[in-house]
N, C-alpha and C positions, 0 to 999 in steps of 0.2 A: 504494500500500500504506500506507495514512494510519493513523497511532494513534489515529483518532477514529474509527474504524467501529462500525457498532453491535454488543451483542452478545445480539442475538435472533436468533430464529431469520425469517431472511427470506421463507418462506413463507407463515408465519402470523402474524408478529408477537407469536408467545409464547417467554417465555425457556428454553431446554433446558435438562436440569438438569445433565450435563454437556459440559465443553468436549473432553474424551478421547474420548464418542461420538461428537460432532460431528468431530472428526479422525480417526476410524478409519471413521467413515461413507464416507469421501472413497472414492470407486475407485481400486484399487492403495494404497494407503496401509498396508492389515495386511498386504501382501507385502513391501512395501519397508521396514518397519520391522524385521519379521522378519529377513531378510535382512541388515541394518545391525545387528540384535543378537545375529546367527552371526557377522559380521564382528568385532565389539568382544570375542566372548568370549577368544580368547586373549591377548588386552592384560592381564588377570588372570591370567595363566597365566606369560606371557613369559620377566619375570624369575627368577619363583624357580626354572621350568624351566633356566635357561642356569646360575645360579648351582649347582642341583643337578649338572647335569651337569659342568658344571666341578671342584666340590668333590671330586668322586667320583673324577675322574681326574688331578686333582693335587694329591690330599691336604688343599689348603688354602682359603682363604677370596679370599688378595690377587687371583689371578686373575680368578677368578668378580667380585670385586668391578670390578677392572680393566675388563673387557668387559663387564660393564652398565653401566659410566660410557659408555663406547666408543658402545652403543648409546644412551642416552640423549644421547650431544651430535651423533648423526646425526638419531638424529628431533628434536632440537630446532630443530637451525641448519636442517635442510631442508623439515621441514613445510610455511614458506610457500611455497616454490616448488614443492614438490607440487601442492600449492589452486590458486596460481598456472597452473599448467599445467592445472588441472582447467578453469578461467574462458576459458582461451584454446582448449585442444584439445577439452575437450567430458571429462565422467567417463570414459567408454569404454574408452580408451588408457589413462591413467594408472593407472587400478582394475587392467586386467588386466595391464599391462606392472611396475608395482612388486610386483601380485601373485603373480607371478610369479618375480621378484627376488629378493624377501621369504624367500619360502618355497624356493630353491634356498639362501640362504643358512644359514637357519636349518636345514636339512636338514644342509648341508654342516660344521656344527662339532661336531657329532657324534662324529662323522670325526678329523675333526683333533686333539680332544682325543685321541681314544684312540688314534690315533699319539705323541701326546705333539709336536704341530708348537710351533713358536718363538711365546713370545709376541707378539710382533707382528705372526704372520700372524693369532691369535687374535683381538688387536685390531683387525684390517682386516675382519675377519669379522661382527663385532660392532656397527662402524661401516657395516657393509653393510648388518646384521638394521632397522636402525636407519634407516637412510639410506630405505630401499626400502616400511617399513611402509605399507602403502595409507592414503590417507587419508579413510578410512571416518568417522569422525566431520564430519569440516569436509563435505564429501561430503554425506551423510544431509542436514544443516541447510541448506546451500544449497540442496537439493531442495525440502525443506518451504518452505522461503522461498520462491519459484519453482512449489510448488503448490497453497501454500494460497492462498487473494485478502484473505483476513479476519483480522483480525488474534486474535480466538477462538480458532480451529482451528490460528495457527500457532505461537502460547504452550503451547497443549498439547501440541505437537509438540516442540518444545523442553524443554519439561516431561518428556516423554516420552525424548526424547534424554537428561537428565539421571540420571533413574531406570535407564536401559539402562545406564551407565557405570556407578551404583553398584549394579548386581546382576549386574553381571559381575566389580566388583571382590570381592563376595561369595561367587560362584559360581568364582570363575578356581581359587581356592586348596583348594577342594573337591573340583576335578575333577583335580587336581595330585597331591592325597594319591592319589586312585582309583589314577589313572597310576602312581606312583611305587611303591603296594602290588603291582598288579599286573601290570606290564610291564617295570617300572624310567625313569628319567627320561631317557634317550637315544630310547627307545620315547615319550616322552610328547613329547617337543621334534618328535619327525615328525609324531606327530599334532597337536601343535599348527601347524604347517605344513600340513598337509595341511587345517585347519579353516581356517586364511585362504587357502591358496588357493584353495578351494570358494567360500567367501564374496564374495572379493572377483571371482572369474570369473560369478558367480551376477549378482550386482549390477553390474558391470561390464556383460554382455552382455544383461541386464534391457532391453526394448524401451520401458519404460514409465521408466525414469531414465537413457537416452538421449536420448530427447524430451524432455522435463522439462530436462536438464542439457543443452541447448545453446544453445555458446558462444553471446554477446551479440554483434551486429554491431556491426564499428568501423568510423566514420566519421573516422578521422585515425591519427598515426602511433602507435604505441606507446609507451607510456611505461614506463620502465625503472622507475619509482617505483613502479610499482602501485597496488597500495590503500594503499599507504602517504602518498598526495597526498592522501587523507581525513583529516581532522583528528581525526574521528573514531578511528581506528585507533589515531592517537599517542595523545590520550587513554585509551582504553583498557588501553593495555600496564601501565601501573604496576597498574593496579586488577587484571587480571588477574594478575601478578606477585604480588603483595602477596595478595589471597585465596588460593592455593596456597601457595604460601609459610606462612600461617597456619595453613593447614588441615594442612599436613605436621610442623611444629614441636609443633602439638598431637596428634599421635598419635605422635610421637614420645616426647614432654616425657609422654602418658599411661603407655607403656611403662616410660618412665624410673620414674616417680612408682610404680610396682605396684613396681617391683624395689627401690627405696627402703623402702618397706614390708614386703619379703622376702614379698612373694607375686607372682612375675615372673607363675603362670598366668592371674590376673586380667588383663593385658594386653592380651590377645586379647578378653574380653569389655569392655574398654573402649572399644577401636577398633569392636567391635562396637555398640557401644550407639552412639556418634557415625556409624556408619552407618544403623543401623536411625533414629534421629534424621533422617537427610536422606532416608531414605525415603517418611516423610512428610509430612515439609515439600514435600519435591518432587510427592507427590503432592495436594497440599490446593492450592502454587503454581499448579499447571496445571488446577483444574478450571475455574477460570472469570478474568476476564479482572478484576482487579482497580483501583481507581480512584486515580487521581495518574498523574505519570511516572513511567515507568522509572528513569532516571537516581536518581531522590530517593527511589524504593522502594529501590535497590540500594544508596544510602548508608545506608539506615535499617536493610537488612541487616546489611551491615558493622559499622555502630554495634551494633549488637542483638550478634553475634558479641564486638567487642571489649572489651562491657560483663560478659560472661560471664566471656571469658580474665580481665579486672581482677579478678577474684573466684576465679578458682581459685589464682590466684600465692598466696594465703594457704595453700597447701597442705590443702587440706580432707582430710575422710576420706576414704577408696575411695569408700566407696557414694554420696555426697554427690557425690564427683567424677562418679563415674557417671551422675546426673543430671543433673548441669549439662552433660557433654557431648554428651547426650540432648537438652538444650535449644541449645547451641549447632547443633546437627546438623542442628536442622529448618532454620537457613538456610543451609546449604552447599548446596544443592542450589537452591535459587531462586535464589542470587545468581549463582551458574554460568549458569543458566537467564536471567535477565537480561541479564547482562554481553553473551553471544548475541544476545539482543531489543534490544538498544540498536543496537547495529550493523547490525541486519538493518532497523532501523526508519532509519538516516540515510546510511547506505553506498552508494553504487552497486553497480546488480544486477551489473556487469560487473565488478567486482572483489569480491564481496562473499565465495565462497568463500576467496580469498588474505586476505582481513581474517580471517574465520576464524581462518585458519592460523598467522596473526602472532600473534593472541591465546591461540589453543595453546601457540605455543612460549614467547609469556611465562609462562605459567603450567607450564612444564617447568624453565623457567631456576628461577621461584620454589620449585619446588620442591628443585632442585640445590643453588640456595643455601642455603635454610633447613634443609636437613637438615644442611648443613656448620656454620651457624651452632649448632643448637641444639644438637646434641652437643658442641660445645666449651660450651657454656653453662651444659649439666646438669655435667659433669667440674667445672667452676669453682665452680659456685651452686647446682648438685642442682637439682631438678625446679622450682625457682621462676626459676632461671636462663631454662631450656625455655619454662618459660609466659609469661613477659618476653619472648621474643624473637615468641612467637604474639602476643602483646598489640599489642608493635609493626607486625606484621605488617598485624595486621586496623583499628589506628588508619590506619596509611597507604593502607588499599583504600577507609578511610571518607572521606580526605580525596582521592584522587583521583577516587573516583564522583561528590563533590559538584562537579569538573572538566567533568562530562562531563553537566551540570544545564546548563553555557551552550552547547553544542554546537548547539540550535535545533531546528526543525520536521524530518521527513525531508524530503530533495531526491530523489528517486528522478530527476529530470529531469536530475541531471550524468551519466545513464548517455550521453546521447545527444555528449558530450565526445569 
C-alpha cells in the first residue's frame, strides 16, 4: 500500500476527475458507508440527549454534567481496546456485542432517573453508555484501508469518513430538537438506542465487512503493546491531542466572545460557520490525491490553523471573526483526514484498527482538557484568554506533525512480526 501509487485511472491511463467517484465506484462501498453514517448519527445526539434527560429529572445541570464526564472517560480510556479486539477477533463480535451493551444501557437510564436512583449508580451507567459505544469510526477506516489497494480511493474514503463526522455533528442536534418537540427526550434517548443498535447489528453482521475485517494471521506470541510498539502511534498522540484540543477551545472561546458582545444568539452561527468551513475543506481534501507528504501537509495545516487563532486573540468584530473561523474550518477536516492517512500509510495492517483507537482517544482526552483549560481562561482574560489557549493548542499539533516528517517510508512488511 505504497504512497507513490499512481493517480490515474489504470484502465486507460487518463486522470478521473474525481477521487469520491472513484471510491464509491468500488462494490459495497455506498452500502458500507451508509451504514457507518446510521452508525455515527447519534454521536451528535448523545450528549445533549443524556444531559436533557437528566436536567429534567433532577432539576439541575451538576448531574447531567456528572454523567457525561462518566461517559466520556469510558469511551476515552477504552476505545483502544475496543479496535484492539476489532484486529484480533475480527469487527463481527465486537460491533454486535458493544452494540448491544451500548444501547441496553443507554435505554436503561431513563429508568433510573425517573426513579430518582443514587448518583452513583447514575455514574456506573454513564461509564457503561460510554464504555460499550461501538467502534464505528476506527471500524469504517480500517475497512477502507483493507479495501481500497490505491492510495486515490483511500484518501477519499477518509475524506469521506471526515465529512460523515461533521454532518452528523450538524444533523445530531436537529434531530434532538424534533425528538425533544415531539416525544420528549426520555423518548428521544431510546430512539437514539435503538438507531445504534440497528447500525451497529446492520454493519456488524454485513457479509461484505466481515471479509474485509478479518483478523491478520499471527505468526508468534502476542504482544501486550499492540500498536503501541509502532513508533508511529506514539508520534501521533500529541498531534492528535493538540488539534482537538484546539478545535474545542475555539468554539468555545467563539461562544464566549458572542456573549462578551451581548449577543450570546450569534454563537451558534459561529460554530456554525467553522463547521460549514470544514465542510469544504474536507471536501476539496478528498477529491484528489494531493502532492508532498502527509506528514508536512498536516504541519502546514496546523501552521495555516495557528496563524488564524494568532489573529483572532486581537478580538476582532463578530462578523470578521466569522470569517476567519470560516477560514480556519477549511483545515479541520483534512488535518483529521491526514492525521488517519499517516498511520494507515506506516502502521501495520494487524494493528492498524487499535492505532486508530489510541489516536481517538487522544483527541477525547484533548478535548477534556481544553474545554477545562479555556473556561478558566475566558473567566481570567475574556475571550483573548480562550483564543490563547486554541493558539497554543494548534502551535503544539504544528510542532508534533513536523515529529512525524522523520517516521520514514511505510513498512507494511512488520505485519508478518
Amino acid at each position: 500500500m505504497s504512497g507513490t501509487e499512481s493517480t490515474v485511472d489504470s484502465t486507460d491511463g487518463t486522470r478521473r476527475s474525481s477521487a469520491y467517484r472513484e471510491f464509491f465506484a468500488v462494490p459495497g462501498t455506498r452500502w458500507l458507508f451508509l451504514l457507518g453514517l446510521l452508525g455515527r448519527t447519534p454521536s451528535g445526539m448523545l450528549v445533549l440527549l443524556i444531559v436533557l434527560v437528566l436536567q429534567d429529572t433532577t432539576g439541575g445541570y451538576t448531574v447531567a454534567g456528572q454523567v457525561s464526564g462518566a461517559l466520556a472517560a469510558g469511551l476515552g480510556l477504552l476505545t483502544p481496546f475496543r479496535a484492539r479486539l476489532v484486529d484480533r477477533r475480527g469487527a463481527r463480535p465486537v460491533l454486535v456485542s458493544t452494540g448491544l451493551c451500548h444501547s441496553a444501557a443507554l435505554v436503561l437510564l431513563w429508568p433510573l432517573a425517573e426513579l430518582g436512583a443514587p448518583v452513583p449508580l447514575l455514574l456506573l451507567t454513564g461509564l457503561a453508555i460510554g464504555a460499550f459505544l461501538p467502534p464505528t469510526g476506527v471500524v469504517m477506516r480500517s475497512a477502507w484501508s483493507r479495501l481500497l489497494p490505491d492510495e486515490r480511493r483511500r484518501r477519499a474514503a477518509f475524506a469521506a469518513e471526515s465529512l460523515a463526522v461533521q454532518s452528523t455533528l450538524l444533523a445530531g442536534p436537529l434531530l434532538v430538537s424534533v425528538l425533544v418537540v415531539t416525544a420528549g427526550p426520555g423518548v428521544g434517548l431510546v430512539c437514539c438506542a435503538g438507531l445504534t443498535l440497528i447500525s451497529s447489528l446492520a454493519l456488524g453482521m454485513s457479509d461484505r465487512m466481515t471479509e474485509v475485517m478479518r483478523p491478520e494471521p499471527r505468526t508468534g506470541p502476542v504482544d501486550w503493546a499492540g500498536a503501541l510498539r509502532a513508533r508511529a502511534v506514539w508520534l501521533s498522540l500529541p498531534g492528535g491531542f493538540a488539534l482537538f484540543a484546539a478545535i474545542t477551545a475555539l468554539e468555545i472561546t467563539a461562544a464566549g466572545q458572542a456573549v462578551e458582545n451581548s449577543v450570546a444568539w450569534a454563537a451558534g452561527w459561529l460554530i456554525a460557520g467553522f463547521a460549514v468551513g470544514g465542510l469544504c475543506g474536507g471536501v476539496v481534501w478528498g477529491w484528489r490525491v494531493w502532492p508532498g507528504r502527509l506528514p508536512w501537509q498536516l504541519a502546514a495545516m496546523h501552521g495555516f490553523m495557528a496563524v488564524v487563532l494568532a489573529v483572532l486573540i486581537f478580538e476582532l468584530p463578530l462578523p470578521l471573526v466569522a470569517v476567519l473561523l470560516f477560514v480556519a474550518g477549511v483545515m479541520a477536516p483534512p488535518a483529521m483526514t491526514a492525521q488517519f492517512s499517516v498511520l494507515d500509510a506506516v502502521v501495520p495492517r494487524a494493528v492498524l484498527t487499535e492505532s486508530f483507537g489510541w489516536l481517538s482517544s487522544a483527541r477525547q482526552a484533548g478535548s477534556a482538557v481544553a474545554a477545562a483549560m479555556t473556561g478558566m481562561a475566558i473567566d481570567a482574560f475574556g475571550s483573548r484568554g480562550g483564543w490563547t489557549v486554541a493558539l497554543l493548542a494548534a502551535v503544539i499539533a504544528t510542532v508534533a506533525s513536523v515529529s512525524l516528517c522523520r517516521v520514514g517510508e511505510p513498512h507494511r512488511g512488520l505485519e508478518s512480526r
